[in-house]
Backbone of each chain as nested JSON, in Angstrom:
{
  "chains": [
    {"id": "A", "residues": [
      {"number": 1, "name": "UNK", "atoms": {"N": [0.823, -1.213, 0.0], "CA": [0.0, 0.0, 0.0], "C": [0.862, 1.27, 0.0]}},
      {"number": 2, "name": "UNK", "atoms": {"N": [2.265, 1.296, 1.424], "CA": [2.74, 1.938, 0.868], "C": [3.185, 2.554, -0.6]}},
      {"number": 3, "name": "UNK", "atoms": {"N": [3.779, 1.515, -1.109], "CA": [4.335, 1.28, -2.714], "C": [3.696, 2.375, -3.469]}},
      {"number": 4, "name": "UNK", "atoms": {"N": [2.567, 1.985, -3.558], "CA": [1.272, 2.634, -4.426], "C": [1.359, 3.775, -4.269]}},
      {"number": 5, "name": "UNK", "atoms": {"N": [0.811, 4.41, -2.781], "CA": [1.172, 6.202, -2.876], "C": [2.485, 6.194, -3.241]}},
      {"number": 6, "name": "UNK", "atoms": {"N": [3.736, 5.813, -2.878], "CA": [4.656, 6.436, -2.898], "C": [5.15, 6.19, -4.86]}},
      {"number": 7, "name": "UNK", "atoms": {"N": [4.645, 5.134, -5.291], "CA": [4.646, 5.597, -6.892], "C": [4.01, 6.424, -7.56]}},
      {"number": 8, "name": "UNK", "atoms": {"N": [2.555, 6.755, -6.782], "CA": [1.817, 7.4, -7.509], "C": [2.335, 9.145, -7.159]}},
      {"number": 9, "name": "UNK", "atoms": {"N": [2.793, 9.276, -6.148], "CA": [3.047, 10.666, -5.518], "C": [4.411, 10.824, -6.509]}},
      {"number": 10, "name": "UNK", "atoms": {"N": [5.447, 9.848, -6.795], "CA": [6.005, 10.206, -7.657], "C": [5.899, 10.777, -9.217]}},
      {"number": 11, "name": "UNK", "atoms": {"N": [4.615, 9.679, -9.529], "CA": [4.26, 9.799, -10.699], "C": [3.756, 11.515, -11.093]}},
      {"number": 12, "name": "UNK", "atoms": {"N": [2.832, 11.819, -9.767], "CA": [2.254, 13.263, -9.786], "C": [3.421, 14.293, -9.962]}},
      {"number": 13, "name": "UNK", "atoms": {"N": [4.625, 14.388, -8.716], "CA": [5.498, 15.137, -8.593], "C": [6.22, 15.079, -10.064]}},
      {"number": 14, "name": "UNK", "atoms": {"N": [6.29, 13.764, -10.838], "CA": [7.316, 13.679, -11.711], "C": [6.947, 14.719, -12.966]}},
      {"number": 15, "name": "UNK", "atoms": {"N": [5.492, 14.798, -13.337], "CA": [4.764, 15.097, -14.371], "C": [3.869, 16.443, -14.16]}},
      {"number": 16, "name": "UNK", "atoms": {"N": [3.852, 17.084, -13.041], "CA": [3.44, 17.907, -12.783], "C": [4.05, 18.98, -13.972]}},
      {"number": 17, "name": "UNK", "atoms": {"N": [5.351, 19.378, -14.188], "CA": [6.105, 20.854, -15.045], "C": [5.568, 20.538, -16.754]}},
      {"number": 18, "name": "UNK", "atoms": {"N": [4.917, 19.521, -17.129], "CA": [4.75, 18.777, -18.375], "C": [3.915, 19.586, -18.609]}},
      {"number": 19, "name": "UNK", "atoms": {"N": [2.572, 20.286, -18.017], "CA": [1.357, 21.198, -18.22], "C": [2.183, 22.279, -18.565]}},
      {"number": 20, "name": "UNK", "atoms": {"N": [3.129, 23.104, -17.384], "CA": [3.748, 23.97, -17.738], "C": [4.591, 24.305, -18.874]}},
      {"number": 21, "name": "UNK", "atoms": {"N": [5.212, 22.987, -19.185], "CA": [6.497, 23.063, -20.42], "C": [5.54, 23.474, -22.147]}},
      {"number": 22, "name": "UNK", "atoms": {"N": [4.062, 22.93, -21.763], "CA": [3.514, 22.678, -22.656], "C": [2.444, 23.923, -23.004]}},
      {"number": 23, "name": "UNK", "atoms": {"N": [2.433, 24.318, -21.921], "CA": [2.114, 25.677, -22.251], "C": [2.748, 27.12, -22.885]}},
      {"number": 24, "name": "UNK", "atoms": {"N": [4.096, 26.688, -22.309], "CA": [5.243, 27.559, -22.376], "C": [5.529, 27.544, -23.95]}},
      {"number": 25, "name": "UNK", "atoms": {"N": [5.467, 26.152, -24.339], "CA": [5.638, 25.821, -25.857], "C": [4.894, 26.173, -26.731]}},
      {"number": 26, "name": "UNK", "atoms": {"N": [3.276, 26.257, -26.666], "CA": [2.268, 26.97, -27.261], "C": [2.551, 28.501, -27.532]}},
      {"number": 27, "name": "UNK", "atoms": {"N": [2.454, 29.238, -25.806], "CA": [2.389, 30.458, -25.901], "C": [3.324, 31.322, -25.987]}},
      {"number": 28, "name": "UNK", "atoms": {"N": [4.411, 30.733, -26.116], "CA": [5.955, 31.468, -26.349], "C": [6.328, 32.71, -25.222]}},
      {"number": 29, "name": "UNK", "atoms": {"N": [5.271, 32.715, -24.257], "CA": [5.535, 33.783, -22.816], "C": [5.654, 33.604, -21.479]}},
      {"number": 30, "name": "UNK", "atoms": {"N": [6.7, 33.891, -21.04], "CA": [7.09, 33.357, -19.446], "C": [7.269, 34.381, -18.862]}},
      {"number": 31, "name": "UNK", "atoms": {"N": [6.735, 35.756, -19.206], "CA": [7.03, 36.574, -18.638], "C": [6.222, 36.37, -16.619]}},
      {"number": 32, "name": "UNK", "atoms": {"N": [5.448, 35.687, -16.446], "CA": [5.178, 35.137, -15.21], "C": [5.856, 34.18, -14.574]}},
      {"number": 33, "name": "UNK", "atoms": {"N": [6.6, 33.566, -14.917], "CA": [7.724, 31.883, -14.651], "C": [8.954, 32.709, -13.912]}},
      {"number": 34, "name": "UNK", "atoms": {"N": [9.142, 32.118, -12.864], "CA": [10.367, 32.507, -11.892], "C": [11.277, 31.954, -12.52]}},
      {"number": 35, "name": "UNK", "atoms": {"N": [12.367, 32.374, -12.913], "CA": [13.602, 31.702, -13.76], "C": [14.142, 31.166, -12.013]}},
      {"number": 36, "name": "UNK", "atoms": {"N": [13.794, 31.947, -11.336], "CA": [14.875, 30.816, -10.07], "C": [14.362, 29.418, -9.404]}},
      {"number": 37, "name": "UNK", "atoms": {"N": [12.847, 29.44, -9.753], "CA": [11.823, 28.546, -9.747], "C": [12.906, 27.441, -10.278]}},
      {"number": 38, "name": "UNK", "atoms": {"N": [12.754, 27.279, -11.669], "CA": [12.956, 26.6, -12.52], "C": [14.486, 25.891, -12.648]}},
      {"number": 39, "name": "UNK", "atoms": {"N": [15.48, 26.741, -12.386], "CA": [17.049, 26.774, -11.598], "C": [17.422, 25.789, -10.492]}},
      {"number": 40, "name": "UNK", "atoms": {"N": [16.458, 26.739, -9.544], "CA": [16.442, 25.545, -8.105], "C": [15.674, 24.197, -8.276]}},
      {"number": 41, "name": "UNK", "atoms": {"N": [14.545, 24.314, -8.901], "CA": [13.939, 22.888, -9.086], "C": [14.647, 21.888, -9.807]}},
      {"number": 42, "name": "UNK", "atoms": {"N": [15.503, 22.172, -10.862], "CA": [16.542, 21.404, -12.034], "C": [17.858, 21.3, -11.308]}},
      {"number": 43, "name": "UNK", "atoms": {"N": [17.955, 22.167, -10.152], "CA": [19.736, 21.287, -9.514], "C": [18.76, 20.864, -8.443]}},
      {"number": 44, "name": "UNK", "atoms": {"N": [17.701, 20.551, -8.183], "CA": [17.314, 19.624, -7.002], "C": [17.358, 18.442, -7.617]}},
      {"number": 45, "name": "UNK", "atoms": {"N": [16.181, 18.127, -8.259], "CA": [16.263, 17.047, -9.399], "C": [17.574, 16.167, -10.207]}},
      {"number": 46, "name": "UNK", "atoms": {"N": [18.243, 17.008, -10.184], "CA": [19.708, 16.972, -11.131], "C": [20.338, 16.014, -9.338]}},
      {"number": 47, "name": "UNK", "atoms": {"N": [20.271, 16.498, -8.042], "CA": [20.941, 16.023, -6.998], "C": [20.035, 14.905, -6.917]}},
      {"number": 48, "name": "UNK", "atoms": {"N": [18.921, 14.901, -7.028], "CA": [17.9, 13.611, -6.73], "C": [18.601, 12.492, -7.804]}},
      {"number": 49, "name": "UNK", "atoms": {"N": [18.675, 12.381, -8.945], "CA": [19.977, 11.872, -9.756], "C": [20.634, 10.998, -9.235]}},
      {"number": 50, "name": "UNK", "atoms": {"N": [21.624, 11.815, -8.994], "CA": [23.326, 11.88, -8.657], "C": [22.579, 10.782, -7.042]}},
      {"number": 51, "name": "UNK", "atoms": {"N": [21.994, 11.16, -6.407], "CA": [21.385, 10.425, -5.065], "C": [21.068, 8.694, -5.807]}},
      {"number": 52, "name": "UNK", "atoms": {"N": [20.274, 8.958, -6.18], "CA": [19.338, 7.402, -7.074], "C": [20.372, 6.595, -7.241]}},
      {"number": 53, "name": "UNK", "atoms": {"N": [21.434, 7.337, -8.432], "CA": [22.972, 6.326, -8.59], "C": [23.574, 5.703, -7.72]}},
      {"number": 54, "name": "UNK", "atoms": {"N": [23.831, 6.948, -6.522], "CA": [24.03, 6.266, -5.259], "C": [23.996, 5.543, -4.461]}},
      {"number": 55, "name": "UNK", "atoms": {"N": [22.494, 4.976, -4.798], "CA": [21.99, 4.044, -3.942], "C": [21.456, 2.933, -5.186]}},
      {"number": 56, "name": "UNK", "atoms": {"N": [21.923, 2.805, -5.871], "CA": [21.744, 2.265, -6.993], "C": [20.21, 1.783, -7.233]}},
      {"number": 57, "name": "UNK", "atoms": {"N": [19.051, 3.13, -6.855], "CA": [17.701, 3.133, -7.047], "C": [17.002, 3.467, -8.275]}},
      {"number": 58, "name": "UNK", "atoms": {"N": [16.918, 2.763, -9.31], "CA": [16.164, 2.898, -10.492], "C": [14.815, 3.494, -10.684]}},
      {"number": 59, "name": "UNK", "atoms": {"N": [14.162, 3.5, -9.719], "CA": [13.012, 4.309, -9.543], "C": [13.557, 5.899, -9.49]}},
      {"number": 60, "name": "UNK", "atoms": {"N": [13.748, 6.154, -8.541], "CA": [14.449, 7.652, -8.179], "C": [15.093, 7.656, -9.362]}},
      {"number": 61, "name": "UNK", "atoms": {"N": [16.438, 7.321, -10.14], "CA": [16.808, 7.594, -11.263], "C": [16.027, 8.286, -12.502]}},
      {"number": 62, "name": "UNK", "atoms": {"N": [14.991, 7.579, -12.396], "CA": [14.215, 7.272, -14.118], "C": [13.134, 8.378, -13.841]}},
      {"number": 63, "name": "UNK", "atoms": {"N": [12.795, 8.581, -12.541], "CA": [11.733, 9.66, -12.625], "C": [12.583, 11.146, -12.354]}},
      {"number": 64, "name": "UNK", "atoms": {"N": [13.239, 11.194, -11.537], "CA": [14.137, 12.416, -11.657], "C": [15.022, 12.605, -12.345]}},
      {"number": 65, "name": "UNK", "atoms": {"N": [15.222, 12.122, -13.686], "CA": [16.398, 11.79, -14.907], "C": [15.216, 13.021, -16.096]}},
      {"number": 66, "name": "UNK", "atoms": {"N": [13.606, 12.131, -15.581], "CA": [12.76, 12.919, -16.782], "C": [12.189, 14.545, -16.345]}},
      {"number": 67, "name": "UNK", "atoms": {"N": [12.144, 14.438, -14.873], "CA": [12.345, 15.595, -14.417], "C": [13.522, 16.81, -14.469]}},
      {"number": 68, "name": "UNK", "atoms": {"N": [14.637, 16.482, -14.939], "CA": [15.522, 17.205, -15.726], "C": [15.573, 17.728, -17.081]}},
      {"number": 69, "name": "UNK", "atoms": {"N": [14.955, 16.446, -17.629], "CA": [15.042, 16.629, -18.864], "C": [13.637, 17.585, -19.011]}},
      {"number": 70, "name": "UNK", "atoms": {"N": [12.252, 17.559, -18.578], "CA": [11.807, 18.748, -18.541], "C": [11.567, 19.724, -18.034]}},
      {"number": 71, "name": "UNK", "atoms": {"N": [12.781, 20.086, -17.16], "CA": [13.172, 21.316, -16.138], "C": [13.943, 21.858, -17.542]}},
      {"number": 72, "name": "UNK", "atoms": {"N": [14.674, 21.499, -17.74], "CA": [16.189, 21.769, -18.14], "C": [15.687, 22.652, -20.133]}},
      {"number": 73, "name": "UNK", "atoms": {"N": [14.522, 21.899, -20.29], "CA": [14.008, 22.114, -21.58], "C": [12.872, 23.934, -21.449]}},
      {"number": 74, "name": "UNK", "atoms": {"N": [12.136, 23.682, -20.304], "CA": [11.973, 24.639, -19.777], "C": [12.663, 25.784, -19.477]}},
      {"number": 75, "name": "UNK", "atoms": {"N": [13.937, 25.673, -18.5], "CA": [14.653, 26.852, -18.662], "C": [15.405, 27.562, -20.009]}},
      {"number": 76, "name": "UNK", "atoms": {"N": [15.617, 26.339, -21.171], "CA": [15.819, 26.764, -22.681], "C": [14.919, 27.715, -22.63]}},
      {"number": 77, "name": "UNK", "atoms": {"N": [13.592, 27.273, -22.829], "CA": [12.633, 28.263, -23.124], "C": [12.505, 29.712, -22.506]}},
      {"number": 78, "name": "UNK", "atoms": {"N": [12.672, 29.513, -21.477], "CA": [12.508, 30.609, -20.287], "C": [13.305, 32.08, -21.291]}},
      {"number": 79, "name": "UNK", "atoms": {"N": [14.791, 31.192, -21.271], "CA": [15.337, 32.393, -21.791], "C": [15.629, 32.381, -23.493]}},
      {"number": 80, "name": "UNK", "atoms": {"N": [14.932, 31.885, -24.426], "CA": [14.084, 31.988, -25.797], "C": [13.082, 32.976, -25.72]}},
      {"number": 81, "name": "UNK", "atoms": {"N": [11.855, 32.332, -24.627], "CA": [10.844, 33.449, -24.403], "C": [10.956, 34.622, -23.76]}},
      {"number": 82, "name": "UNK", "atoms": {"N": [12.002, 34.491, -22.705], "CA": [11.771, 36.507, -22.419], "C": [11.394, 37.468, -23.146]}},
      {"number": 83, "name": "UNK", "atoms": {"N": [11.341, 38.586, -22.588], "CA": [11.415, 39.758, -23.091], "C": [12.617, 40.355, -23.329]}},
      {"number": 84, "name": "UNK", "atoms": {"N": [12.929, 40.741, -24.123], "CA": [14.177, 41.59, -24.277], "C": [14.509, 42.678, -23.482]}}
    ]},
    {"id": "B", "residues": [
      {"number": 1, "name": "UNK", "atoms": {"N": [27.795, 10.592, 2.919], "CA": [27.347, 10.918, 1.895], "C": [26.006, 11.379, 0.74]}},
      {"number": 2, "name": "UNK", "atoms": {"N": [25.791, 10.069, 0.266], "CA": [24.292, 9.677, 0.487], "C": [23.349, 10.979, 1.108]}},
      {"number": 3, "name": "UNK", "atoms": {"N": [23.541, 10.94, 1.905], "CA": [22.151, 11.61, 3.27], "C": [22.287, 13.092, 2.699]}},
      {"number": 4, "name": "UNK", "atoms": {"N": [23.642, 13.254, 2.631], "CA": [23.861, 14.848, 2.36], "C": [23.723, 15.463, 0.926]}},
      {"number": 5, "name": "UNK", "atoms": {"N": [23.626, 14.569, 0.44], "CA": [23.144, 14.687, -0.975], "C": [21.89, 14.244, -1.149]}},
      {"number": 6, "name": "UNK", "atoms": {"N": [20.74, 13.896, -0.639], "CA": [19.354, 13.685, -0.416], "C": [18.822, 14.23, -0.294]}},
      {"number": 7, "name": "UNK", "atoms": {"N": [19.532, 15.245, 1.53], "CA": [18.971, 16.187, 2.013], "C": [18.938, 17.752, 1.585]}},
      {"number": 8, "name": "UNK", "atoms": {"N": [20.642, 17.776, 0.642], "CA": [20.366, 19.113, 0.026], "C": [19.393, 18.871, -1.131]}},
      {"number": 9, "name": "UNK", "atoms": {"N": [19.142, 17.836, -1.496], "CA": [18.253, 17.561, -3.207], "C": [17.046, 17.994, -2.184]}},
      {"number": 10, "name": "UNK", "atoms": {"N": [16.422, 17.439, -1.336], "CA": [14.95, 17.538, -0.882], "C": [14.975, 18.89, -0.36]}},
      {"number": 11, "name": "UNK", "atoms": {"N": [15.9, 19.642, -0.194], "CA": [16.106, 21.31, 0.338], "C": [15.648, 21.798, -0.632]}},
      {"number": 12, "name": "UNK", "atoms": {"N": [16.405, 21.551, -2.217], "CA": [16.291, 22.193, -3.618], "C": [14.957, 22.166, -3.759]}},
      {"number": 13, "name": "UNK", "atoms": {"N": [14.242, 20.606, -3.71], "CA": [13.077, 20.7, -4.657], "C": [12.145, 21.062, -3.942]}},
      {"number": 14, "name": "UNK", "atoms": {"N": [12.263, 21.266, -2.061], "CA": [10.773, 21.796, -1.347], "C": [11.206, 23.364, -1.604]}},
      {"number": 15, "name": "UNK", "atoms": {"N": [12.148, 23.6, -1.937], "CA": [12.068, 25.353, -1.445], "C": [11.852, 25.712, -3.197]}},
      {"number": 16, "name": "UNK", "atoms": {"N": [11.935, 25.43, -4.462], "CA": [11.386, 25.418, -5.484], "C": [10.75, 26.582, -5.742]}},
      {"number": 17, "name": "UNK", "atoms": {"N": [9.648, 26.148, -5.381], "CA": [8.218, 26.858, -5.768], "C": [8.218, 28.707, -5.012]}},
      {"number": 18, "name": "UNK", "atoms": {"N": [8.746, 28.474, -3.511], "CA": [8.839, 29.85, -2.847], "C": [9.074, 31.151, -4.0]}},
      {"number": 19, "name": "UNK", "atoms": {"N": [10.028, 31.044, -4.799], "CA": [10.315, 32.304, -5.822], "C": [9.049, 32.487, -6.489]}},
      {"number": 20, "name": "UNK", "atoms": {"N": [9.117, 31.664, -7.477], "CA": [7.314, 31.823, -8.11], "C": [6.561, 32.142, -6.83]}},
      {"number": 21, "name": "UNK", "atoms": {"N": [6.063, 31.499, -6.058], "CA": [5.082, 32.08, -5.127], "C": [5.055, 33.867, -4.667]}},
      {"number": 22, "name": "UNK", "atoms": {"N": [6.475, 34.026, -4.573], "CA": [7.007, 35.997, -4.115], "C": [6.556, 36.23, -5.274]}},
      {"number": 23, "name": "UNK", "atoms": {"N": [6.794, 36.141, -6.241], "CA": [7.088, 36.604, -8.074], "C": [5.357, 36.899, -8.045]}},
      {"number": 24, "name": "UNK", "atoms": {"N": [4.427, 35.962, -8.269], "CA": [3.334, 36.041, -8.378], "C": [2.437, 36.89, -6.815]}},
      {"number": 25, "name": "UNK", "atoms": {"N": [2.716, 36.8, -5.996], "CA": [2.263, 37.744, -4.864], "C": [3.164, 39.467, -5.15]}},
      {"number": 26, "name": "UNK", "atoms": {"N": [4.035, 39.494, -5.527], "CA": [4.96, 40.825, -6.107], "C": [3.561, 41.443, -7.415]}},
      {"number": 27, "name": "UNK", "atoms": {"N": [3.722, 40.316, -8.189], "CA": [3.245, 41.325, -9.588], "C": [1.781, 40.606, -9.585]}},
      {"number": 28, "name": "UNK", "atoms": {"N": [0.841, 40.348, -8.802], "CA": [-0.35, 40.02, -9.235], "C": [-0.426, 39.462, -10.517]}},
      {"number": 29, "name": "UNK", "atoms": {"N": [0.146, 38.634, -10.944], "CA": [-0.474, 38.586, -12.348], "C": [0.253, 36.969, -12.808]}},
      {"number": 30, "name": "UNK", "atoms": {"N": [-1.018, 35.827, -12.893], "CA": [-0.783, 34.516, -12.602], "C": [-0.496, 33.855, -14.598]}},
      {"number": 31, "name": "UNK", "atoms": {"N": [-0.913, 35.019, -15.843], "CA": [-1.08, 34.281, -16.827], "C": [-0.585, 33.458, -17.332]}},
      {"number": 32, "name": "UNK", "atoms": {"N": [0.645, 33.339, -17.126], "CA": [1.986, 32.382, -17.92], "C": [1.887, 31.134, -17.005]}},
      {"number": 33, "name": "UNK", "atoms": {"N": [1.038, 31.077, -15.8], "CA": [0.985, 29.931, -15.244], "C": [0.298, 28.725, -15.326]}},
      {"number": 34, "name": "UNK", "atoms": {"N": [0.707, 27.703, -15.509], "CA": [-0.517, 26.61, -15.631], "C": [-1.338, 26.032, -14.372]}},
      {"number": 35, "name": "UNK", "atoms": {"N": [-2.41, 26.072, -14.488], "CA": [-2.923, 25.652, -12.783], "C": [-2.469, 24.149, -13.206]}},
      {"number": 36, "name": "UNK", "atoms": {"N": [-2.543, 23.502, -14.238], "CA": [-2.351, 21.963, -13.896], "C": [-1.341, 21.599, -13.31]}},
      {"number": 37, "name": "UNK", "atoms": {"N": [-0.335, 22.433, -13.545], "CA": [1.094, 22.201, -12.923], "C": [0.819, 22.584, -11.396]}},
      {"number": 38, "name": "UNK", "atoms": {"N": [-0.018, 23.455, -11.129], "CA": [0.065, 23.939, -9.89], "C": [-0.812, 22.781, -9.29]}},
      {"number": 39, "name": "UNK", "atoms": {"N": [-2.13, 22.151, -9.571], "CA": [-3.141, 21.079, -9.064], "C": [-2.052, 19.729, -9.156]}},
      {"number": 40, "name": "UNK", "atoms": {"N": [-1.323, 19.426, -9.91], "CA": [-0.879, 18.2, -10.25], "C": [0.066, 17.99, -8.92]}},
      {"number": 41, "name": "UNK", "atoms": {"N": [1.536, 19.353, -8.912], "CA": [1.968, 18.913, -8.032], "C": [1.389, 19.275, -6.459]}},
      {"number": 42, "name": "UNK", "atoms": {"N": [0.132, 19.847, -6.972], "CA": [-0.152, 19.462, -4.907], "C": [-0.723, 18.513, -4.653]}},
      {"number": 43, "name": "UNK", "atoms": {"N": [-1.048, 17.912, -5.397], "CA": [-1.606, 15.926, -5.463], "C": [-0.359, 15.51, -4.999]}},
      {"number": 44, "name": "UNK", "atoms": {"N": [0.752, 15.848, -5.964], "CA": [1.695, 14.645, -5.267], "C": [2.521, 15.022, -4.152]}},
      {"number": 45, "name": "UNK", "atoms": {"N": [2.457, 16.367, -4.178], "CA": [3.562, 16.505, -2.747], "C": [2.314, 15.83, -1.487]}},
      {"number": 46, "name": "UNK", "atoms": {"N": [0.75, 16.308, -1.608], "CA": [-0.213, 15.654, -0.376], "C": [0.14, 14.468, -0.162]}},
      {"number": 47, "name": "UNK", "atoms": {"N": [0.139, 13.121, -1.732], "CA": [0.408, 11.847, -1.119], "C": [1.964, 11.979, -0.904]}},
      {"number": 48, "name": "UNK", "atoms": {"N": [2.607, 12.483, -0.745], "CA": [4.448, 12.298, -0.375], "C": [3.678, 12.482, 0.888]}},
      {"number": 49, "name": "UNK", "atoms": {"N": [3.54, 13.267, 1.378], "CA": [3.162, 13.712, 2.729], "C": [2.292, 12.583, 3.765]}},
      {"number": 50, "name": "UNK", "atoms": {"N": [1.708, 11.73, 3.282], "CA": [0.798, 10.611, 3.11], "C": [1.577, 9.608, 3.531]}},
      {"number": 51, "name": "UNK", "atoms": {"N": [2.457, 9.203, 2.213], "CA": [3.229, 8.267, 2.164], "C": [4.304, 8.372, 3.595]}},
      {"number": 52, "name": "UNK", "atoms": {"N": [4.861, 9.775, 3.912], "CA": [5.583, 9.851, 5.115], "C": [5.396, 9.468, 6.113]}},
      {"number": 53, "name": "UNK", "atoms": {"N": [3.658, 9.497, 6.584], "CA": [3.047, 9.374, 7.927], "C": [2.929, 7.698, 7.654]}},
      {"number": 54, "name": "UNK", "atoms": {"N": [2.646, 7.233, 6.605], "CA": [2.818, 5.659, 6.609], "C": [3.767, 4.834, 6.935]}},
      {"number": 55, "name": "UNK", "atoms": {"N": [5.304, 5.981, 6.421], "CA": [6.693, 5.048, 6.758], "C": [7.188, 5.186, 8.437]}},
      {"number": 56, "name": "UNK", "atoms": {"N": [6.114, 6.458, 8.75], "CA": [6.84, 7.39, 10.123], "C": [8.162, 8.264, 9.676]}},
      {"number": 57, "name": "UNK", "atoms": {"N": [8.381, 8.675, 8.844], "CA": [9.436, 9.032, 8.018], "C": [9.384, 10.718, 7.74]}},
      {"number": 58, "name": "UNK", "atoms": {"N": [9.645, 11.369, 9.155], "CA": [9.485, 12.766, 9.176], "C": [10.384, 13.666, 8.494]}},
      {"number": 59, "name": "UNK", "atoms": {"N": [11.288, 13.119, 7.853], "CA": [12.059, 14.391, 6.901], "C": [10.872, 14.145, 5.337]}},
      {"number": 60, "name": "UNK", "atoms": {"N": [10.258, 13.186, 5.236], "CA": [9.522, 13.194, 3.76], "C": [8.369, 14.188, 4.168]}},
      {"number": 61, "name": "UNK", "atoms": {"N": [7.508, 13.545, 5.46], "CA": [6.422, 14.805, 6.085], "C": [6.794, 16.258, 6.013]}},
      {"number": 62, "name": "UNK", "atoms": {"N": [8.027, 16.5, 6.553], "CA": [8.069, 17.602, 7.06], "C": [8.451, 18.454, 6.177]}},
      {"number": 63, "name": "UNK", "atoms": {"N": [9.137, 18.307, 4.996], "CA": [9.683, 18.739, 3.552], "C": [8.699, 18.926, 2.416]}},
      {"number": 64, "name": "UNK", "atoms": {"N": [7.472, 17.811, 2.546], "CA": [6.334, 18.047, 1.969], "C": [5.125, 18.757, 2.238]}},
      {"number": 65, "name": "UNK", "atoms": {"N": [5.172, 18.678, 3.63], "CA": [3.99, 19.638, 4.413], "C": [4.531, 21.282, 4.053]}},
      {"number": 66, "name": "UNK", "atoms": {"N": [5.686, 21.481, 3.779], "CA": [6.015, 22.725, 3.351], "C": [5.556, 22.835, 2.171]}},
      {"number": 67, "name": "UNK", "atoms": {"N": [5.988, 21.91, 1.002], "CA": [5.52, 22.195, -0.147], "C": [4.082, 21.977, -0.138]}},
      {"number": 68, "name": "UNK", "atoms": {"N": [3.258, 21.464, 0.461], "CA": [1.485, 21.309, 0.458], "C": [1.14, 23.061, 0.701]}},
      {"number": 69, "name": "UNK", "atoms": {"N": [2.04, 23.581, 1.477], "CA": [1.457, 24.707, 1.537], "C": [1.463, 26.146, 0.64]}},
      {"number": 70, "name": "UNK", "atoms": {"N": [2.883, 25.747, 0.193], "CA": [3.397, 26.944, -0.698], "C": [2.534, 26.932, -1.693]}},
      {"number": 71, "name": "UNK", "atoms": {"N": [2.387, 25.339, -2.515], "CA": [1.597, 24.984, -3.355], "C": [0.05, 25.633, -3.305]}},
      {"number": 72, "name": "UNK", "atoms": {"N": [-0.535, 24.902, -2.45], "CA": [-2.063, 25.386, -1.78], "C": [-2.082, 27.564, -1.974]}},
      {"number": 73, "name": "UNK", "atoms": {"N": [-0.946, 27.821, -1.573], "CA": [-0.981, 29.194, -1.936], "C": [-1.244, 30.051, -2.864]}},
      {"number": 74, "name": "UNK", "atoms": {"N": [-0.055, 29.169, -3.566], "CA": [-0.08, 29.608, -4.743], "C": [-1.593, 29.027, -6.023]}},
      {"number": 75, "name": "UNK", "atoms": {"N": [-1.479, 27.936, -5.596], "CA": [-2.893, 27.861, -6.338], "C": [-4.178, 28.828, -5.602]}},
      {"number": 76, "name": "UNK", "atoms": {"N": [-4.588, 29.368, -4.232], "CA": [-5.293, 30.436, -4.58], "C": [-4.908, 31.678, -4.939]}},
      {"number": 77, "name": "UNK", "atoms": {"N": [-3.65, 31.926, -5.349], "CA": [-3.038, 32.876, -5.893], "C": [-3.688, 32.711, -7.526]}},
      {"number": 78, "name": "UNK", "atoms": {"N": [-3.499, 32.092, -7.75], "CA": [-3.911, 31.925, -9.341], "C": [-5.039, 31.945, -9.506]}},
      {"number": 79, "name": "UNK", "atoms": {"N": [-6.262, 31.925, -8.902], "CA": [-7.42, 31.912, -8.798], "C": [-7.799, 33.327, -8.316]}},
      {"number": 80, "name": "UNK", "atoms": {"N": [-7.677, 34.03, -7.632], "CA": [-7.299, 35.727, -7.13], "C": [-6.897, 36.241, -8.378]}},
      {"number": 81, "name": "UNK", "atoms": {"N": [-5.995, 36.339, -9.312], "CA": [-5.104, 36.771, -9.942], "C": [-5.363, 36.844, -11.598]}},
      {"number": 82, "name": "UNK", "atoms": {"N": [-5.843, 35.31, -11.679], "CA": [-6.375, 35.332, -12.961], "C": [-7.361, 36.255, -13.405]}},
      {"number": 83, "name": "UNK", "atoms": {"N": [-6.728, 36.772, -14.781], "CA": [-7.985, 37.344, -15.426], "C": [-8.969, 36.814, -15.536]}},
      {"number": 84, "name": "UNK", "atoms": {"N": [-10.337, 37.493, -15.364], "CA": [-11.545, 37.274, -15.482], "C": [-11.644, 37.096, -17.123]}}
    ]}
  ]
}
């Protein structure tokens, strides 16, 4: 039972920025998006990583591996979309 | 090792959201935001929070009960904020 929340709470946490990335991608404006938001959340994630390896946890790996990859795609955008 | 690299990752990803949260209480103005991102991850930080009280596992509680709230904020921030 544990298991379950704790996959599914991952699953939520993992996929949550996917609405955002995907919006960001449509509307080409972030002038509302905290660039430090996005910074701090991608070297947390990026340490959640580097942690997973550590403990040689494939779960933690694979969901905070895709959480980089759309942090990291996001902050591209961030600074594509600014304002000048 | 390990621990200290866990604990700064779970530092990174609960304190996250705080900038956006100032950013959007600073400039009133929620448009560039997605509520799904904002609804999605307060689903999963609630069951992290869930999942903690199941393991007895108070650094997952206590790291997530922060983010339940910033979250919870900020989503009636976006609801306040949004254009009509």
């Amino acid at each position: 039972m544990e298991t379950i929340i704790g996959i599914t709470a991952g699953i939520f946490t993992s996929i949550s920025m996917v609405p955002q990335l995907l919006k960001v991608l449509k509307e080409k404006d972030v002038e509302n998006l905290s660039p430090y938001m996005i910074a701090i959340l991608l070297t947390g994630v990026s340490l959640w990583v580097v942690y997973g390896f550590m403990l040689h946890e494939w779960p933690i790996i694979l969901s905070n591996l895709f959480s980089v990859l759309v942090n990291a795609t996001l902050l591209v955008c961030y600074f594509l979309f600014r304002e000048q």
